[in-house]
C-alpha atoms as a printed R data frame, in Angstrom:
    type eleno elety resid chain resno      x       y       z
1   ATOM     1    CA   UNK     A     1 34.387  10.242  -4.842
2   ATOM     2    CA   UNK     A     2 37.899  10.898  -3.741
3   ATOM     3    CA   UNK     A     3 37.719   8.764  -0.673
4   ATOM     4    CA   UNK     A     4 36.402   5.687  -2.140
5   ATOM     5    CA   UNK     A     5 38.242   2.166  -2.636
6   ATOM     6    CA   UNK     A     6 38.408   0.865  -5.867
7   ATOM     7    CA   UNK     A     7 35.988  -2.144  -4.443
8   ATOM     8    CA   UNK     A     8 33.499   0.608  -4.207
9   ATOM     9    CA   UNK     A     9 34.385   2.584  -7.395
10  ATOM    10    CA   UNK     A    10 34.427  -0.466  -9.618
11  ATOM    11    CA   UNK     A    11 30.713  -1.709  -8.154
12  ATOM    12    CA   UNK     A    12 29.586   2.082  -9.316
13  ATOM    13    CA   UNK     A    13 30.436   1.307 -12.748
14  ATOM    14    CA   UNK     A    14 29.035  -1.860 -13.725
15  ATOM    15    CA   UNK     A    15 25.830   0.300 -12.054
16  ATOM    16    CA   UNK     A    16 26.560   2.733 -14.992
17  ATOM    17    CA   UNK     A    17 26.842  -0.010 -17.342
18  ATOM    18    CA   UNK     A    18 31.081  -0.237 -17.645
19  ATOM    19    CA   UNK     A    19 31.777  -3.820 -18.414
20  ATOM    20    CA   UNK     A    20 34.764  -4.641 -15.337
21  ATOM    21    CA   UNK     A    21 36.234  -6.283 -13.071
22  ATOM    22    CA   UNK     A    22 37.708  -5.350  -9.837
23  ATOM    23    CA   UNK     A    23 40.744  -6.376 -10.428
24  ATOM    24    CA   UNK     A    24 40.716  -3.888 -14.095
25  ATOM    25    CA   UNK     A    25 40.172  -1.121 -11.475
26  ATOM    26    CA   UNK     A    26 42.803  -2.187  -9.430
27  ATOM    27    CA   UNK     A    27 45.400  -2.123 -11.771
28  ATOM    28    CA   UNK     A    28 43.939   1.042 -13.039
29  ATOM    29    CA   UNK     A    29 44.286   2.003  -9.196
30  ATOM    30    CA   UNK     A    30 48.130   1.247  -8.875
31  ATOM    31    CA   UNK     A    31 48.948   2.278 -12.528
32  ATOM    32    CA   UNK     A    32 47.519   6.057 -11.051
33  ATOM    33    CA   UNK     A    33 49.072   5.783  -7.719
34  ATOM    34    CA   UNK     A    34 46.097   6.420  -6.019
35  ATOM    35    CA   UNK     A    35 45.732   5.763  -2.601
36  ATOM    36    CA   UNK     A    36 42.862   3.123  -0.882
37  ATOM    37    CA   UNK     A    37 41.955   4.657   2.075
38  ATOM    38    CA   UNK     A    38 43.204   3.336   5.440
39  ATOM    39    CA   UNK     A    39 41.191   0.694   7.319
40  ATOM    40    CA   UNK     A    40 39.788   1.490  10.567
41  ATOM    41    CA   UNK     A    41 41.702   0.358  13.394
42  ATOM    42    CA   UNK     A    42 40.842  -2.799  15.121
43  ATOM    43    CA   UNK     A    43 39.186  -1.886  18.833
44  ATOM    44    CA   UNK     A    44 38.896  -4.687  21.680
45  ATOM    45    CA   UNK     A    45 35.449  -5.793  23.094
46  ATOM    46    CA   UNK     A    46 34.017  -3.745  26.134
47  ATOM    47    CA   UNK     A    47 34.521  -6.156  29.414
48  ATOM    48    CA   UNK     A    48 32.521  -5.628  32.505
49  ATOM    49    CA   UNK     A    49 34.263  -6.402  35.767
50  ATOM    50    CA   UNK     A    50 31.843  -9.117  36.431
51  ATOM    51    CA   UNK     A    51 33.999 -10.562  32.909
52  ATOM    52    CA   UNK     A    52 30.615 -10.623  30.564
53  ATOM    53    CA   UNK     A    53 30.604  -9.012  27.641
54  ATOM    54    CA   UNK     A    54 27.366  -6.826  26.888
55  ATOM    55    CA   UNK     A    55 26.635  -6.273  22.965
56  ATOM    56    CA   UNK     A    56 23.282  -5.157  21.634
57  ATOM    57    CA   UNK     A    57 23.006  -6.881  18.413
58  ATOM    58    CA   UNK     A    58 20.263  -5.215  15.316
59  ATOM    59    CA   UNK     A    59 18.640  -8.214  14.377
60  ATOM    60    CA   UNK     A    60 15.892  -6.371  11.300
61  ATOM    61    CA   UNK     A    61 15.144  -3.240  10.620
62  ATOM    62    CA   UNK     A    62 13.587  -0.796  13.166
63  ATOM    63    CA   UNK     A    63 15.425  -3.129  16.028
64  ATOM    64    CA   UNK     A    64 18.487  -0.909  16.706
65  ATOM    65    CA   UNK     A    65 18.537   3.193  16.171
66  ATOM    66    CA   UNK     A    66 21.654   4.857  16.677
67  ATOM    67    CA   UNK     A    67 22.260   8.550  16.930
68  ATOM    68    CA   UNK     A    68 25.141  11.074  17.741
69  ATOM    69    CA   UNK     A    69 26.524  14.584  16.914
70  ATOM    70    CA   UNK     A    70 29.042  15.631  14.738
71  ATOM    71    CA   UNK     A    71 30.579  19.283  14.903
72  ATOM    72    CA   UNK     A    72 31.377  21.187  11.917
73  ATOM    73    CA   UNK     A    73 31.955  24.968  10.988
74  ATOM    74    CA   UNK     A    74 30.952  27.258   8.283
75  ATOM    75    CA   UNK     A    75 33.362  29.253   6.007
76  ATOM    76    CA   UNK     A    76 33.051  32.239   8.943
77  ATOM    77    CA   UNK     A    77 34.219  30.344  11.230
78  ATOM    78    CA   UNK     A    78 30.861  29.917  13.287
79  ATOM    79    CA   UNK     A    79 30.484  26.377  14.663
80  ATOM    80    CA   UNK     A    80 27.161  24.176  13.378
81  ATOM    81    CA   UNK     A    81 26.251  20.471  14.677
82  ATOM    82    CA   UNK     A    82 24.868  17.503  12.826
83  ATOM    83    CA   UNK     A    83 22.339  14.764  14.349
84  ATOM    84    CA   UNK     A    84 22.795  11.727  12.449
85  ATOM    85    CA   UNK     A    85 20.270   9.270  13.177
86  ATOM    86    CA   UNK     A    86 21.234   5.695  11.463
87  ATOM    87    CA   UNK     A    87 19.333   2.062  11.828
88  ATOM    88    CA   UNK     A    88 21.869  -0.587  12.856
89  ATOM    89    CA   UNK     A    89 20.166  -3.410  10.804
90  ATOM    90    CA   UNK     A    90 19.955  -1.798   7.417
91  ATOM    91    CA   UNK     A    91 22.951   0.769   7.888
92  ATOM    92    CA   UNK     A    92 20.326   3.524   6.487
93  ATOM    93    CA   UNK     A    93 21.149   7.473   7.497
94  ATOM    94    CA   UNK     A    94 17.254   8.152   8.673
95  ATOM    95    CA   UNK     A    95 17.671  11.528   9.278
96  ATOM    96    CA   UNK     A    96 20.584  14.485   9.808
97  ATOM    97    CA   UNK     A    97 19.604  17.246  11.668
98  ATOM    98    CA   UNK     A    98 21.896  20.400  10.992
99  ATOM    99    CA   UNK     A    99 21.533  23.598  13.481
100 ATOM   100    CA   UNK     A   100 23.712  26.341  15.057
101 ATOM   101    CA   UNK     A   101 22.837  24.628  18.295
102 ATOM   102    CA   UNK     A   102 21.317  20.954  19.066
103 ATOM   103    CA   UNK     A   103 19.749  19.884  22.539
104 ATOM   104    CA   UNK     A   104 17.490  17.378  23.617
105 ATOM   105    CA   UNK     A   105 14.730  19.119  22.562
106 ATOM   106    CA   UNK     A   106 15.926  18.864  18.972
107 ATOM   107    CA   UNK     A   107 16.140  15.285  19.516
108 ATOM   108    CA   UNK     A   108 13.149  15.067  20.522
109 ATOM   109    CA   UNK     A   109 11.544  16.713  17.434
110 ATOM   110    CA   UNK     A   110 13.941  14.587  15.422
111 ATOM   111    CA   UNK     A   111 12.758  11.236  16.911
112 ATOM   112    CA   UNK     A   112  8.933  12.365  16.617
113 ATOM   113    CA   UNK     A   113  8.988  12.939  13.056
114 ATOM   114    CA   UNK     A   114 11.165   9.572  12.323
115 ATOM   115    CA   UNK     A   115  8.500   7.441  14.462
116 ATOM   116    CA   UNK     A   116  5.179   9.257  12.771
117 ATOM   117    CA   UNK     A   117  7.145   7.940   9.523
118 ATOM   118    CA   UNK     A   118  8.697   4.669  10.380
119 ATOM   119    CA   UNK     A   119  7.398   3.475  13.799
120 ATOM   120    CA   UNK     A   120  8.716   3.138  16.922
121 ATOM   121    CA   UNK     A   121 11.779   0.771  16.824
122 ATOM   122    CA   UNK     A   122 12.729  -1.492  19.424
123 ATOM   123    CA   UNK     A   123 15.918   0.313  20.957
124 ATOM   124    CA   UNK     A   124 17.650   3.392  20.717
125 ATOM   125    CA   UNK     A   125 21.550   3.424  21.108
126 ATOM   126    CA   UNK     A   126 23.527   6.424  22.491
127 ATOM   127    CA   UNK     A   127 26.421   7.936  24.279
128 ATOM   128    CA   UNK     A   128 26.081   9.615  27.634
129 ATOM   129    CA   UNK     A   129 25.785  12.957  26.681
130 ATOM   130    CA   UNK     A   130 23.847  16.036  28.217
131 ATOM   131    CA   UNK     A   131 21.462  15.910  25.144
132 ATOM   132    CA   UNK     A   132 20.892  12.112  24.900
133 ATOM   133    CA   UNK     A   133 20.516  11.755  29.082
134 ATOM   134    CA   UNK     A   134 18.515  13.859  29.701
135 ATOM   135    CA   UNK     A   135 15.432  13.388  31.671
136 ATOM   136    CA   UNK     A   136 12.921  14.477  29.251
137 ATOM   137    CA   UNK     A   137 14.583  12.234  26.168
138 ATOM   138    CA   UNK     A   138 14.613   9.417  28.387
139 ATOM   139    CA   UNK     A   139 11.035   9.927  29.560
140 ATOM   140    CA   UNK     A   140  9.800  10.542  25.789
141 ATOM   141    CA   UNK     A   141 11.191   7.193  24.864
142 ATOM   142    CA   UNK     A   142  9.831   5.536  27.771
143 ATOM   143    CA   UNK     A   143  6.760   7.215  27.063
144 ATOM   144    CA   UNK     A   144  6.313   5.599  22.957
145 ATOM   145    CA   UNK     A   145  7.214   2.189  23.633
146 ATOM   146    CA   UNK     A   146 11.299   2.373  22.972
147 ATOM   147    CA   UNK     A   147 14.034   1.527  25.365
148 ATOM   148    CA   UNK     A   148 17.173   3.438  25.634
149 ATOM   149    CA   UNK     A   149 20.473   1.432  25.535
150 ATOM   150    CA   UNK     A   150 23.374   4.064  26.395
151 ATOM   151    CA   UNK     A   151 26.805   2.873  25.428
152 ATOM   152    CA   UNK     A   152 29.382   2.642  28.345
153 ATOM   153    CA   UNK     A   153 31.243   5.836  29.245
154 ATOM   154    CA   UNK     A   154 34.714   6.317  26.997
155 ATOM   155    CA   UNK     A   155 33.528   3.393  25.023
156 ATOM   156    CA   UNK     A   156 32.462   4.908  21.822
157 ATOM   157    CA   UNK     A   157 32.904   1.718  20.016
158 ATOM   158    CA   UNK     A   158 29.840   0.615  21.711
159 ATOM   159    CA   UNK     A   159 28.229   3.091  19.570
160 ATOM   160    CA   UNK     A   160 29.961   1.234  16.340
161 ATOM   161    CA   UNK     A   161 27.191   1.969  14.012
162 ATOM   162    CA   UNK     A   162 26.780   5.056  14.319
163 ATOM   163    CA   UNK     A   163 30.487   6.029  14.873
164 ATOM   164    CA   UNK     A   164 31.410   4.092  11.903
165 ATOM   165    CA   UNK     A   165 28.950   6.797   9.572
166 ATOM   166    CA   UNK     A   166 30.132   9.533  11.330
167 ATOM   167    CA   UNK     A   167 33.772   8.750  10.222
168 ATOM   168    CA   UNK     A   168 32.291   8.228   6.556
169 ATOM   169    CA   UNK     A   169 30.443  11.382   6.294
170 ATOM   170    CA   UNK     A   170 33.228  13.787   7.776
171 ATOM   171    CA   UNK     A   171 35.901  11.661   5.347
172 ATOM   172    CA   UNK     A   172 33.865  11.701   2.790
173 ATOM   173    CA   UNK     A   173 31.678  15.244   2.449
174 ATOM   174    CA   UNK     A   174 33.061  17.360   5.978
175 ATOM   175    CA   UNK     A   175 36.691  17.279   5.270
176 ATOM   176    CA   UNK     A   176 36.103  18.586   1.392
177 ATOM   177    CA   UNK     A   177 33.462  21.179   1.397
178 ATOM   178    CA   UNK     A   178 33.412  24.672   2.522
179 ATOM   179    CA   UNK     A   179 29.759  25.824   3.571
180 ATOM   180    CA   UNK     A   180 29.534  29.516   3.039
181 ATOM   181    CA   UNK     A   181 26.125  29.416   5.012
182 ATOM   182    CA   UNK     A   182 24.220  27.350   7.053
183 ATOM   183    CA   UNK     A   183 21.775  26.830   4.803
184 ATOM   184    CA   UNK     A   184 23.999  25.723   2.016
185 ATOM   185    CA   UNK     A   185 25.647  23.017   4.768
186 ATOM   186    CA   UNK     A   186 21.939  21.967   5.371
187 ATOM   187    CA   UNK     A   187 21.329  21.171   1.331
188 ATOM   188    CA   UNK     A   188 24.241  20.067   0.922
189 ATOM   189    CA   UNK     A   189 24.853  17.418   3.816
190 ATOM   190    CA   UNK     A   190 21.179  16.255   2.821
191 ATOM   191    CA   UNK     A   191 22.030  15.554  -0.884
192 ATOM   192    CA   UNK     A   192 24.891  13.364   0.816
193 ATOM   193    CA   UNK     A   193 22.580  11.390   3.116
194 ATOM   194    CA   UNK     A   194 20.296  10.725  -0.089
195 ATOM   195    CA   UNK     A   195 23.634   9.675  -2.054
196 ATOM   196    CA   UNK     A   196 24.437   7.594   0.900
197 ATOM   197    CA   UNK     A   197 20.988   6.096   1.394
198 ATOM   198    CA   UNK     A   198 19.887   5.532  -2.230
199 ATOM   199    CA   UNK     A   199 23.820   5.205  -4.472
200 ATOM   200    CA   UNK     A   200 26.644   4.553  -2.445
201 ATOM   201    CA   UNK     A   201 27.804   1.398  -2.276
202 ATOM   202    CA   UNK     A   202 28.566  -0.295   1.396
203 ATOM   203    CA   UNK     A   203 30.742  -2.924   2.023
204 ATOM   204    CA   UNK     A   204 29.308  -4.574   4.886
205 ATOM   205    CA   UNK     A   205 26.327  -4.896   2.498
206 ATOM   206    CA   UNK     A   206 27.959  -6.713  -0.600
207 ATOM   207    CA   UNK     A   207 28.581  -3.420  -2.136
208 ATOM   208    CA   UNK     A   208 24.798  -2.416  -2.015
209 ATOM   209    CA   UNK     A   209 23.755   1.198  -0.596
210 ATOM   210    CA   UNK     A   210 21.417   0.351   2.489
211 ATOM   211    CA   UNK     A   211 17.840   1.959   0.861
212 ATOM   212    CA   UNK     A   212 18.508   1.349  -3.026
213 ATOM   213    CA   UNK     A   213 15.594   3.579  -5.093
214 ATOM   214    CA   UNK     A   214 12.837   1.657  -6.844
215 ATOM   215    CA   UNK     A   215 11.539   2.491 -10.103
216 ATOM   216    CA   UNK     A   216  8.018   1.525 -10.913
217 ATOM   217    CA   UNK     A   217  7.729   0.470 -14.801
218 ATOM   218    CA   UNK     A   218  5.327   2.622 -16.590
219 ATOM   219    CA   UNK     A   219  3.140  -0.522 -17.624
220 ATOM   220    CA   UNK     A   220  2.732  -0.820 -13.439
221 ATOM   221    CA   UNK     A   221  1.994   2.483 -12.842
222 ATOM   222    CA   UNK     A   222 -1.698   3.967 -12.215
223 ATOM   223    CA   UNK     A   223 -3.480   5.901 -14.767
224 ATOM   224    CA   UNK     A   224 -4.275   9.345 -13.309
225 ATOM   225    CA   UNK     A   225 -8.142  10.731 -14.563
């Protein structure tokens, strides 16, 4: 985990049972001169010209969806897209998508299979894009009880969420693999979500990955006849 800060590395070890501090990994850190990765840029709120300020807040879990795309390319050279899907409120990766080509009938199929699973949420956040606009997506959502809430145009902080994970998984997985097939970039970006979803510790969360895995005791469990 290359790209992690020692915060985040030293929460991974207690997890594997190492007795430390953060401050033991720190000086560990310096003593290595390895590098904490940058912090993102501050960005200013997005004013209206009426001088109000319009921010769509996740208040619990299935409030807020977010989704984008994310371009990549295999070893050949040939281009492949991602469609991360994220909730706001728990900072879970529901679902990447990863095809040669994406449009908004992908999403579509995406969505479906995330609100057979999970239920409809509340609102679904997204740029202005061809794929996200158009007439059928919009209808769909219209259709199963969501409302859309597309960000302003050339304000992709508006999308904050979702840009934020998008920035994590191309620093973090994107920018140090090479996928010699689609299909390997398709197991392997998937094994990342889970990581992300299930290990991976996140800051804004105390240092707790947003869908932790539960183990059932064995006392607990049901006896199979």
């Amino acid at each position: 985990y290359g790209r992690y800060g020692y915060r985040r590395v030293a929460v991974l070890l207690r997890e594997a049972g190492w007795s430390v501090s953060d401050g033991r990994i720190e000086r560990l850190w310096r003593r290595e001169g390895l590098k904490v990765p940058a912090k993102q840029p501050k960005k200013g709120r997005l004013w209206l010209n009426d001088g109000s300020c319009v921010r769509l807040r996740p208040e619990h879990s299935n409030h807020v969806w977010s989704y984008d795309f994310v371009h990549c390319r295999t070893d050949d050279g040939k281009p492949f897209r991602t469609l991360n899907i994220i909730d706001e409120f728990s900072r879970e990766c529901l679902a990447i998508r990863v095809k040669r080509k994406l449009n908004s009938a992908d999403v579509i199929d995406a969505l479906t299979d995330l609100f057979i699973l999970r239920g409809t949420p509340s609102y679904i956040r997204s740029d202005n894009g061809p794929e996200f606009v158009a007439l059928a997506v919009r209808d769909w959502i219209a259709a199963v009880g969501a409302k859309t809430a597309y960000i302003e145009p050339g304000s992709p902080w508006e999308n904050g969420f979702c840009e934020s994970f998008n920035g994590r998984m191309r620093d973090e997985l994107l920018n140090g693999e090479i996928f010699y097939s689609l299909r390997e970039a398709q197991i392997i970006i998937e094994e990342w979500r889970k990581h992300y979803n299930t290990k991976r510790p996140h800051s804004a969360l105390g240092y707790r990955p947003p869908a932790p895995e539960t183990i059932i005791p064995m006392e607990h469990r049901p006896i199979m006849h």
